[in-house]
KOLKOL-937029 format. One record per atom (N, C-alpha, C): x, z, y. Coordinates in steps of 0.05 Angstrom, whole numbers, plus 32768, in hexadecimal, padded with zeros to 4 digits. Example, Ala and Ser with C-alpha at 12.3 -4.5 7.8 and 13.67 -1.06 7.14 Angstrom:
2
8108809C7F8E
80F6809C7FA6
8108809C7FBE
8101808E7FD3
8111808F7FEB
8102809D8001
END
This chain:
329
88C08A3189D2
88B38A3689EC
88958A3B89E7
88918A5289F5
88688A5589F2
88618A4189FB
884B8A2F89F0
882F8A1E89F6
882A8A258A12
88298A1D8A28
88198A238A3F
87FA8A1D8A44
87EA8A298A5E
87DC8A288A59
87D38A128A68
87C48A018A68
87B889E88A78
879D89EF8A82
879F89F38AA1
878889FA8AB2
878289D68AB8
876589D78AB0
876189B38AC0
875089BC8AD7
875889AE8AE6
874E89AD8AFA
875C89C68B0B
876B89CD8B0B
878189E18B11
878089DD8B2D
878689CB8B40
878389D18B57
877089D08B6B
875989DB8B64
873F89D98B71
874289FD8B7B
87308A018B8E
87388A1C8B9B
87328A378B8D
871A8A338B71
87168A448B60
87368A478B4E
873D8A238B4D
87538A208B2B
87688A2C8B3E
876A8A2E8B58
87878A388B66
878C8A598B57
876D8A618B63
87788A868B5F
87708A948B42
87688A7B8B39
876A8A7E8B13
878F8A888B12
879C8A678B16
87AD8A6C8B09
87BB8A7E8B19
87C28A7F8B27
87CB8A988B3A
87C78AB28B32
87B78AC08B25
87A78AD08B25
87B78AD98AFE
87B18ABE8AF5
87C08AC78AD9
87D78AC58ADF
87ED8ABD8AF5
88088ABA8AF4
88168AD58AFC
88028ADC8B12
88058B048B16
88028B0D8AFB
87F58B0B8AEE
87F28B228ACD
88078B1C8ABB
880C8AFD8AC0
88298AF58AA9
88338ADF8AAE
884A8AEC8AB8
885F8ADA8ACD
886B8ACD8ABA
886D8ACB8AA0
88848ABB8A91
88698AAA8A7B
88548AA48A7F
88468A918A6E
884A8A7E8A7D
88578A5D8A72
88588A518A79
882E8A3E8A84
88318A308A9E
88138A268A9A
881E8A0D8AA4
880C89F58AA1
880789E38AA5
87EF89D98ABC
87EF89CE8AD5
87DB89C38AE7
87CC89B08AE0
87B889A38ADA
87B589908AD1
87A6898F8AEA
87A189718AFC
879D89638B0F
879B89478B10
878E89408B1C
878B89218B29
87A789248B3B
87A789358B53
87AF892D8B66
87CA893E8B61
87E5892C8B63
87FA893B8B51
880F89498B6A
880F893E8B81
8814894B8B95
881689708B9D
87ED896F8B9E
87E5898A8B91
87E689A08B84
87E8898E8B67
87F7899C8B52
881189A68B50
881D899B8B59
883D89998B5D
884489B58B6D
883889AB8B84
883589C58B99
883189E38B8F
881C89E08B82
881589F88B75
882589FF8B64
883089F28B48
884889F48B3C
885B8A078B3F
886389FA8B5B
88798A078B67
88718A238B72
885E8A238B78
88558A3E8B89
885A8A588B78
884B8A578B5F
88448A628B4F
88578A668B35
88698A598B2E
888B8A548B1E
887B8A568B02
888E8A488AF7
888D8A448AD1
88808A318ACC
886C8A1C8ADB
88558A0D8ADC
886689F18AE1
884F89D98AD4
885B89C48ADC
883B89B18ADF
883489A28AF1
882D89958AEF
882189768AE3
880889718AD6
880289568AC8
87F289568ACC
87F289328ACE
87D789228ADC
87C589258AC2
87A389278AC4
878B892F8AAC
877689218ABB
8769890B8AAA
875189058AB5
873E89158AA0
8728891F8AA6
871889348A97
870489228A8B
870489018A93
86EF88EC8A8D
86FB88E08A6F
871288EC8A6D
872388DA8A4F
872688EA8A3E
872088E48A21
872D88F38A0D
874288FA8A11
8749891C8A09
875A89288A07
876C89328A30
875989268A3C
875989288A56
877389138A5B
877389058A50
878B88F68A55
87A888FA8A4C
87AB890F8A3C
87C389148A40
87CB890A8A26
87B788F88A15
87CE88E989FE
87CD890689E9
87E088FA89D3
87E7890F89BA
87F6892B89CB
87F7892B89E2
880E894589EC
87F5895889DE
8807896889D0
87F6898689BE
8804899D89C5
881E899989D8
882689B589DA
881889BB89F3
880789C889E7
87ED89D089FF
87E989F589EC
87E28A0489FF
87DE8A2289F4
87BB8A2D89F7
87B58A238A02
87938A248A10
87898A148A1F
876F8A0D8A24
876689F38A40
87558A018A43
875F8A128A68
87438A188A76
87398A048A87
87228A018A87
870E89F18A96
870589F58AB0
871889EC8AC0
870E89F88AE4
870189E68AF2
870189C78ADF
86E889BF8AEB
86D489B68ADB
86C089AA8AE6
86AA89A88ACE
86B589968AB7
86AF899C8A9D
86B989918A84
869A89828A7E
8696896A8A94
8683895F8A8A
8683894A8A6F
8694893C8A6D
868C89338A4F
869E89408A3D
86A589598A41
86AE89638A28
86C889648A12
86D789538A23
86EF894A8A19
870989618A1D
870389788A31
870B898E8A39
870C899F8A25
86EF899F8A14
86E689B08A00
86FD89A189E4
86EF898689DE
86FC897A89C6
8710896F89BD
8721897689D6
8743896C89D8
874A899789CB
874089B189DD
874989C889D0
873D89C689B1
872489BA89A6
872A89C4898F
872F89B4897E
873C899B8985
874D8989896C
876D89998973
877289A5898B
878C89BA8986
878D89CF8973
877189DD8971
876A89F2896A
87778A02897E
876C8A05899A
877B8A1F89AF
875A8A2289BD
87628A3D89CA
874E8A4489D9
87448A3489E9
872C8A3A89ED
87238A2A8A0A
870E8A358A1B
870E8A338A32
87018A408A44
86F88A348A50
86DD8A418A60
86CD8A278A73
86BA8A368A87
86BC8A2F8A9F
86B98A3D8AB2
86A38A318AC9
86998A108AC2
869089FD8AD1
867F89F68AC9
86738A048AB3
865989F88AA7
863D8A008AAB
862989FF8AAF
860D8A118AB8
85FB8A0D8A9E
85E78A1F8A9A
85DA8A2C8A83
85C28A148A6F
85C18A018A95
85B789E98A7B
85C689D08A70
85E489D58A76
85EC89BC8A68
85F789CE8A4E
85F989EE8A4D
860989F68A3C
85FE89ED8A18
85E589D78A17
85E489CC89FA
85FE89BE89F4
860589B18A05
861789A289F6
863889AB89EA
863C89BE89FD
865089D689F2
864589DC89DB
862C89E589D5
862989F989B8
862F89DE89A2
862789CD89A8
862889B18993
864989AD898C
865889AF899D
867489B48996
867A89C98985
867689DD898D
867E89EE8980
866E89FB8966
865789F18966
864589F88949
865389D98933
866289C5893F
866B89BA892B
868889C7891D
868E89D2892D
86AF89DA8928
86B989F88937
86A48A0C8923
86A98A29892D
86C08A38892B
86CC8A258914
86E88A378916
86FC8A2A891F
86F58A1B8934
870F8A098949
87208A15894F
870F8A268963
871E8A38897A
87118A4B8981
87198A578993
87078A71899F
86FA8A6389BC
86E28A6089BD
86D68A5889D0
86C68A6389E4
86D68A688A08
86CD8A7D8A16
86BA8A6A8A26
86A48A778A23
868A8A698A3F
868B8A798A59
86978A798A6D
869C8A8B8A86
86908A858A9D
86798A7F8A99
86728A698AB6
865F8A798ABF
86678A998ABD
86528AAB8ACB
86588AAC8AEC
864A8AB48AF6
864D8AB58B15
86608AC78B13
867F8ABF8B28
869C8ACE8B21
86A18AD78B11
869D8ABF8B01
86A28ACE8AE6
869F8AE18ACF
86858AE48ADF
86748B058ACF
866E8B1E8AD7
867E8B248AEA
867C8B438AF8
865D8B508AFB
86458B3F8B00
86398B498B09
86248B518AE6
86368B438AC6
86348B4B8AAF
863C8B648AAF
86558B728AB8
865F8B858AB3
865C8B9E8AC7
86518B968ADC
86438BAF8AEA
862B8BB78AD4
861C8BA18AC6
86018BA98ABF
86118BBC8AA6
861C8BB18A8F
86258BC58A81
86338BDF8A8F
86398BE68A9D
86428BF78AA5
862A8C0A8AA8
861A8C028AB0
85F58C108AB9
85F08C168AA4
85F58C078A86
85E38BFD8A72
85DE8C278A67
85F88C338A69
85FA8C4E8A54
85E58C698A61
85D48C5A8A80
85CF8C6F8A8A
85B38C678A83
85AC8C558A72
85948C518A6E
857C8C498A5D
856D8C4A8A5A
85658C4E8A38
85598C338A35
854A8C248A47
85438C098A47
85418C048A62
85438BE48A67
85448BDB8A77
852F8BC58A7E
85238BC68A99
850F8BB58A95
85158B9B8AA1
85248B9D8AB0
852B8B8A8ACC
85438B838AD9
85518B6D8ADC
85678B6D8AE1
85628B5A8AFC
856D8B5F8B14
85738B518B2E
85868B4E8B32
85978B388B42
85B88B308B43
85AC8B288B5D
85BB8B348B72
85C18B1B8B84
85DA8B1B8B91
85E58B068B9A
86008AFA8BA5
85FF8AF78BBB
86168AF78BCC
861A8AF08BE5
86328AE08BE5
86348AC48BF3
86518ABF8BF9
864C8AB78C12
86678AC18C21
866D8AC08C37
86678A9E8C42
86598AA28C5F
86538A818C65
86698A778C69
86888A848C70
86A38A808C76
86BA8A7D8C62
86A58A858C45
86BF8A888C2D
86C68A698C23
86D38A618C26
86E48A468C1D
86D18A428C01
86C88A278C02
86BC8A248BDF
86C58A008BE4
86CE89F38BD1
86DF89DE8BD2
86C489C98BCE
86C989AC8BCF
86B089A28BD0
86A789998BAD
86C4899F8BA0
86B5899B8B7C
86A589B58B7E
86AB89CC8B84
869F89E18B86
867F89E38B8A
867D89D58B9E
865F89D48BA9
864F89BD8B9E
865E89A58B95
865089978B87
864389A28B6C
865589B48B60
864B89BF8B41
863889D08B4B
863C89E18B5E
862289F28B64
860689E28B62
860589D38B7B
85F389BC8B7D
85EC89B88B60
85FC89AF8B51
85F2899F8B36
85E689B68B24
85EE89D28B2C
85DF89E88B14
85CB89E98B19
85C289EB8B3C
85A989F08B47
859689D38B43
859C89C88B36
858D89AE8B32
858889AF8B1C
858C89C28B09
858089B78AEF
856289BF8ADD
856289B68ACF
854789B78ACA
853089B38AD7
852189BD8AD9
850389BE8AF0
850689D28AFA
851989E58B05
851889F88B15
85338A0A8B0B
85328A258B1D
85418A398B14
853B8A4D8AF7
854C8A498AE7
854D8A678ACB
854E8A7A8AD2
85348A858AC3
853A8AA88AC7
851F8AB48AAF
85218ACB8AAE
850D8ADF8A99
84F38AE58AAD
84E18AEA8AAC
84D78AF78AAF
84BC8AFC8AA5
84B08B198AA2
84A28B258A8B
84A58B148A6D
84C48B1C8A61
84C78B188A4E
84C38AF28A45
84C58ADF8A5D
84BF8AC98A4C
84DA8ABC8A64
84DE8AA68A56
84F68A958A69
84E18A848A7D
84E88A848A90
84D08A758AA6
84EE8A5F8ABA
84D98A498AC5
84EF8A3C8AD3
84E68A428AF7
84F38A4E8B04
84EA8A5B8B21
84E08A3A8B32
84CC8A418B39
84CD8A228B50
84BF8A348B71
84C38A278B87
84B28A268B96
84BB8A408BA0
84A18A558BAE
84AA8A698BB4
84B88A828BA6
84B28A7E8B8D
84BF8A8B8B67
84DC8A8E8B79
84E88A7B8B80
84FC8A768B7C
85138A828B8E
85048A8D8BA5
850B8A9B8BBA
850C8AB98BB7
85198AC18BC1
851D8AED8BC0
852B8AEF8BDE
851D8B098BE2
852A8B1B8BFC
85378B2B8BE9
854E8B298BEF
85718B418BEB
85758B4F8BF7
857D8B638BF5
85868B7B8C04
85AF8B7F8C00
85B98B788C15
85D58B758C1A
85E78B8A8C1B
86018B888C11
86158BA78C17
85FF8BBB8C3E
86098BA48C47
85FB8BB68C6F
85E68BBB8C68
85CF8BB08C5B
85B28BC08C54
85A08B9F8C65
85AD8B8E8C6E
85A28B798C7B
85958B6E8C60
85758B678C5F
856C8B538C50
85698B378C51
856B8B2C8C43
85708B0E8C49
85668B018C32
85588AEF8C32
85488ADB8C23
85608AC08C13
855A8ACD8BFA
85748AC08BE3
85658AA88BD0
85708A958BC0
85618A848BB4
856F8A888B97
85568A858B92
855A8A928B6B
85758A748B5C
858C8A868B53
859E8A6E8B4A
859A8A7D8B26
85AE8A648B13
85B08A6B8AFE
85C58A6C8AE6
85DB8A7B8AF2
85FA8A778AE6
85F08A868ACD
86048A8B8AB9
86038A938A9B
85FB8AAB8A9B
86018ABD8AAF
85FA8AD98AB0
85E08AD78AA7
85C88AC68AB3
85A58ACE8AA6
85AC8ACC8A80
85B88ABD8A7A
85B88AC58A5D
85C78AE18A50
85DC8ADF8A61
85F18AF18A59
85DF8B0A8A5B
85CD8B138A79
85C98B2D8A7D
85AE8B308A69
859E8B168A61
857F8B1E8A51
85928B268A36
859C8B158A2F
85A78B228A07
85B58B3D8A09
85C08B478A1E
85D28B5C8A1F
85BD8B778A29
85A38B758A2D
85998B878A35
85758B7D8A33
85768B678A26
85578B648A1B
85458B6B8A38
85478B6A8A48
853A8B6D8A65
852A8B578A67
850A8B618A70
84FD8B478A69
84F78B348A82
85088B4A8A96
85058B308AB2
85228B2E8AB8
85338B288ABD
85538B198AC8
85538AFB8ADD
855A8B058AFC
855E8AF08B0D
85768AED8B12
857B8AE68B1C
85968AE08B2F
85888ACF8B49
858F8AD88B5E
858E8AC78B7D
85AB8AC98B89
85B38AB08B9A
85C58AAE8BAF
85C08AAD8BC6
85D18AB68BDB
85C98AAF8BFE
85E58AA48C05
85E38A958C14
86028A8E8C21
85FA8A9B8C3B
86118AB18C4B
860E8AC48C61
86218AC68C76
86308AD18C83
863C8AE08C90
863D8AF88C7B
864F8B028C77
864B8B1D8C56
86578B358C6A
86488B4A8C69
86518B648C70
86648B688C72
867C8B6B8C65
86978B6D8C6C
869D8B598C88
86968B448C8C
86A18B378CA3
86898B3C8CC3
867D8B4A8CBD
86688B588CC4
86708B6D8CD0
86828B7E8CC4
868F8B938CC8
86AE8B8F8CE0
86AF8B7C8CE3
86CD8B708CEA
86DE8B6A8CD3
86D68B688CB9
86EC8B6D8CA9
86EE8B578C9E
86FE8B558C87
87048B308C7B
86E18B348C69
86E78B0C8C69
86D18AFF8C56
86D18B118C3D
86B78B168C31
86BA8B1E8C17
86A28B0A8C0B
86958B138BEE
86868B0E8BE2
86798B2C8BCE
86588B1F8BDB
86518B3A8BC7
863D8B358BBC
86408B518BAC
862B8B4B8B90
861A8B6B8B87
85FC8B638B86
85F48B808B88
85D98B748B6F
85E58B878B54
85CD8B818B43
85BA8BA28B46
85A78B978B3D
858C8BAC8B43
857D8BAA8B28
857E8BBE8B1E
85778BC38AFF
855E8BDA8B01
85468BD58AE9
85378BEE8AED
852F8BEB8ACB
85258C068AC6
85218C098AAB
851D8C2B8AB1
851F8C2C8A8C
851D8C518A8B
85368C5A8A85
85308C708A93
854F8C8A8A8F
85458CAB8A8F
85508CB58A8F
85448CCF8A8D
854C8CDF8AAD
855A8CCB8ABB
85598CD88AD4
85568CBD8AE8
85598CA78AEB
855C8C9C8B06
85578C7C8AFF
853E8C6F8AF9
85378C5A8AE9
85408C488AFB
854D8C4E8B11
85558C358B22
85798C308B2B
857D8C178B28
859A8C1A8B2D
85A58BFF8B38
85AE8C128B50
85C08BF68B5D
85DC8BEE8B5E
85E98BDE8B5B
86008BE78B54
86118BC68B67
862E8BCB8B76
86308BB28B8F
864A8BB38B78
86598B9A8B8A
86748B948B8A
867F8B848BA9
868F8B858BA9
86958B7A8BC9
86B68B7A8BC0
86B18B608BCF
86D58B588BBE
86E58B418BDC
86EE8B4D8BEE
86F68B438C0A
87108B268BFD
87158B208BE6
87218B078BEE
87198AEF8BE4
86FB8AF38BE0
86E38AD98BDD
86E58AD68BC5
86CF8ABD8BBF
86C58AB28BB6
86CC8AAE8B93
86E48A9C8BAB
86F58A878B95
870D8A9A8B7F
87118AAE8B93
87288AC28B8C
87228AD88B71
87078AE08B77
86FF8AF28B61
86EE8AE08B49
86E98AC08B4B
86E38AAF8B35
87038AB18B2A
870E8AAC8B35
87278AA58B2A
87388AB68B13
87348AD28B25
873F8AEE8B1F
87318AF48AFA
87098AED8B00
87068AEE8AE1
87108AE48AD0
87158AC28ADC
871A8AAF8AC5
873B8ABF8ABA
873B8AC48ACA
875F8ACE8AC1
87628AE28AA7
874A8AEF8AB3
874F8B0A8AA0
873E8B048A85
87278AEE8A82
87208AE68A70
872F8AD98A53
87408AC48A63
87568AB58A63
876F8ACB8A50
87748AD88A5B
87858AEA8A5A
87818B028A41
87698B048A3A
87558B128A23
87598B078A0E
87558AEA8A0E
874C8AD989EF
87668AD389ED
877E8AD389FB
87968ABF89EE
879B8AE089E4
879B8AF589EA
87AE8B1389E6
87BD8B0F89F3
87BB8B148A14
87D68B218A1D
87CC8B348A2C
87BD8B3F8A26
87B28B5E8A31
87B48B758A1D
87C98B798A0C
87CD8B8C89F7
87BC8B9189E8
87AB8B7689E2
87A08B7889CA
879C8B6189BB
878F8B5F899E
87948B438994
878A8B2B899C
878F8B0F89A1
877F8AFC89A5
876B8AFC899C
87568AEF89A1
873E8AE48992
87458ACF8981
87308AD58967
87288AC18950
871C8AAA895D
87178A9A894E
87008A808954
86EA8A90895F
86D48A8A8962
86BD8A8C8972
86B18A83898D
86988A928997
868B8A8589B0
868D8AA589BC
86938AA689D2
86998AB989E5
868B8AB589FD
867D8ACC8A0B
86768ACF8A28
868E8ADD8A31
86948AE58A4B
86AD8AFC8A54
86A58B118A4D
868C8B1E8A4A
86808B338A4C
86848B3E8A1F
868C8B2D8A17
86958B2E89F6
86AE8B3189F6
86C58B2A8A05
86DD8B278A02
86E38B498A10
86DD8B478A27
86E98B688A3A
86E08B7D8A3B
86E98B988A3A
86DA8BB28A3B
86D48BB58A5A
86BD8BBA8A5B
86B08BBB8A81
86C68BD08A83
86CC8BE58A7E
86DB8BF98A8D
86F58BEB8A96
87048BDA8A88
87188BD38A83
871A8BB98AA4
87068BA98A9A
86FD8B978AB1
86F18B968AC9
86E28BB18ACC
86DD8BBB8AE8
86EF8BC58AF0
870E8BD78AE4
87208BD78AF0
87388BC68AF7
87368BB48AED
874F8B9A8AF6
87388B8B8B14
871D8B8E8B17
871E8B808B2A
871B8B948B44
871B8BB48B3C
87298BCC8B54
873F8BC08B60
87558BBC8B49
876B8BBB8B45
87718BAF8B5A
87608B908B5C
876F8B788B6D
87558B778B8C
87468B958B89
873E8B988BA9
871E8B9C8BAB
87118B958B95
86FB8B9F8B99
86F08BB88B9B
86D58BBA8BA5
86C38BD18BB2
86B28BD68B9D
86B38BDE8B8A
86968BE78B70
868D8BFC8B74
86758BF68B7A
86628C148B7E
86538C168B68
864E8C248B50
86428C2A8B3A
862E8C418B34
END
């Protein structure tokens, strides 16, 4: 029998349309729920077929589950605060993924994994949904000869379901350090005070005043394009699509400037009508889905992975067409 895969924290409203999301791409991998609350799990189980439910405290070695090793991967759907998420996959030697973590606790991940690089293959995914708003920028990257500036900003719907582990980890990213991460003119600065604030410009053209956040993307987008200013801001809204009469969405509109030989400026949206939680989910899947090889090509070796190392943008801007989004490029 294949190893299944063990989502922890599996039934939280992100870990729902994870696994969901990988169970559409491959209906016969067996997965595993891991949960507190086994009711939940159970439920979902069933919903979703091939899956079985087990209780995981994420506070215990090995998350609790004892010598059980027939395990195939451990994605991390909720925060892997002491790490046992991480050092239960690489005394397996299986992949592992992690989706809950923010850019200043990520020292203690590298300390794992700079002891024991050839564990496993180790994916860091904790970009805002997962990265998309990495793979719009590469997509920009071929029309342009340098880049000076990178802007992100987000919208989630004031109506889109976000669970309350959800908003607590938010809370806890936006708390760290002495302020918000970000570049600018070439040096890392911590945003405080009014720094920290931006007027956004929305899919309807409505501007609205966003507060500078700091998911993985500010690293992911400065090494991938050496840009010497990179923000990211969020607003929670009413989002254009429901604006429109139409369902909740979430959007995302990065704003890039640099040189080109025709058009140094570039805006580029995504708008994805089944929220939030749905298109975090949708990346982790396809991330997920990259490093084991079941996307017709080989697994990944040991290593440290962003999503943006594992997937071809062409490849991954179209699986999230696929499942309904609006990319304007």
């Amino acid at each position: 029998m294949e190893a299944p895969i063990l989502f922890a924290g599996g039934t939280g409203i992100v870990g729902r349309e994870a696994i969901k999301a990988f169970r559409k791409r491959h209906p016969r991998v067996p997965v595993l729920i891991g949960a507190r609350d086994m009711k939940r799990a159970q439920s979902l189980a069933e919903e979703v077929g091939d899956a079985a439910a087990v209780r995981i405290d994420i506070d215990r070695p090995k998350l609790g589950l004892g010598e059980n090793g027939h395990v195939g991967a451990v994605v991390m759907m909720a925060p892997d605060d002491g790490l046992n998420g991480f050092a239960y996959a690489q005394d397996l030697r299986i992949p592992y993924l992690n989706m809950g973590n923010w850019l200043v606790e990520v020292g203690a991940e590298m300390a794992h994994f700079i002891r024991r690089p050839d564990a496993s293959p180790v994916v860091l995914a904790s970009h805002w949904h997962g990265g998309p708003a990495v793979f719009l920028t590469q997509a920009a990257m071929g029309s342009m000869n340098v880049i000076h500036s990178i802007s992100v900003g987000a919208l989630i719907d004031e109506l889109d379901p976000t669970g309350p582990a959800a908003m607590a980890d938010m809370e806890r990213g936006s708390e760290g350090g002495s302020g918000v991460w970000a570049f600018k003119h070439g040096r890392r600065v911590w945003l405080r005070g009014p720094a920290a604030t931006r007027e956004i410009e929305v899919l309807d053209g409505r501007r609205l005043m966003a507060s500078a956040f700091s998911p993985y993307d500010i690293a992911s987008l400065q090494a991938m394009t050496r840009a010497r200013s990179v923000r990211f801001d969020l607003v929670m809204a009413d989002s254009s699509s429901r604006r429109r009469g139409q369902d909740i969405a979430t959007e995302l509109i990065v704003e890039i400037e640099g040189e080109a030989y025709g058009n140094s400026y570039r805006r580029l949206t995504l708008e994805f009508n089944k929220g939030q939680a749905a298109l975090t989910g949708l990346s982790v899947a396809l991330a997920l889905s990259t490093v084991l090889g079941l996307e017709a090509k080989a697994a990944f070796p040991s290593g440290l992975y962003f999503p943006e190392q594992l997937m071809d943008t062409d490849w991954y801007i179209s699986q999230l067409r696929t499942e309904g989004a609006i990319i304007d490029l």
